[in-house]
C-alpha positions, -999 to 999 in steps of 0.1 A, spaced: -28 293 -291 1 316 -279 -4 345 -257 -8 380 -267 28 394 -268 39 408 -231 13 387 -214 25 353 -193 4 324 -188 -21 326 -158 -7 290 -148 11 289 -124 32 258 -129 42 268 -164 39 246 -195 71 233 -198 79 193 -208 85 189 -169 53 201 -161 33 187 -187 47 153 -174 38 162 -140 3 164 -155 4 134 -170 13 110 -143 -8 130 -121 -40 127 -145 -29 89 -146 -29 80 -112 -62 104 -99 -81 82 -132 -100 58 -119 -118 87 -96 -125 108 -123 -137 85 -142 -163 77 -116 -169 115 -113 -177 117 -149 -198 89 -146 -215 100 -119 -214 132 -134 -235 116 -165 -210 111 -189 -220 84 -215 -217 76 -249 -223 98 -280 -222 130 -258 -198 155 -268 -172 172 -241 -152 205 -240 -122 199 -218 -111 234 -208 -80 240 -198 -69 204 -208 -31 205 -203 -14 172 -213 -48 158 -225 -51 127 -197 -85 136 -187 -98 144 -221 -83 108 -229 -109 93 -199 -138 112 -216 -132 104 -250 -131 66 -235 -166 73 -217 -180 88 -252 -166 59 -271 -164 61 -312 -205 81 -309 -194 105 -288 -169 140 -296 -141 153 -270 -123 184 -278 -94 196 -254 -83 235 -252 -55 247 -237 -38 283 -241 -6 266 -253 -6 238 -280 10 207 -265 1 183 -295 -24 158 -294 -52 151 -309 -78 128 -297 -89 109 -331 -120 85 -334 -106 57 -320 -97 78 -289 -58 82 -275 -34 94 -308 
């Protein structure tokens, strides 16, 4: 979803392919602890999860592996990066 015309993104680091990166490898290398977070948290199978906010998607990917084929994760971000988490999990 784009922004209304004449209004910037609230993020601070942009959205750019740089960035987005950035994300990535950062979502990659924090995922073992949230993984146990969102176990802790209560995260199981066949729940369903909003990821808010969800950037390049890498902690919507641990989710949707926590919720397995049972469960539902849906990622929303103000700008459309292009993924989309399918029933067998990563694209």
């Amino acid at each position: 979803m784009e922004a209304p015309a004449g209004r910037q993104s609230l993020y601070a680091l942009g959205h750019s392919e740089q960035e987005l990166q950035r994300l990535s490898h950062q979502g990659q290398a924090f995922g073992p602890y949230t993984c146990q977070l969102f176990e802790q948290a209560g995260i199981s199978r066949a729940m369903r999860v909003l990821d808010v906010g969800c950037g390049s998607g890498e902690v919507a990917f641990l989710a949707a592996d926590l919720v397995g084929l049972s469960g539902e994760v849906v990622g929303a971000d103000e700008k459309r990066i292009g993924f989309l988490i399918g029933p067998a999990g990563r694209p």
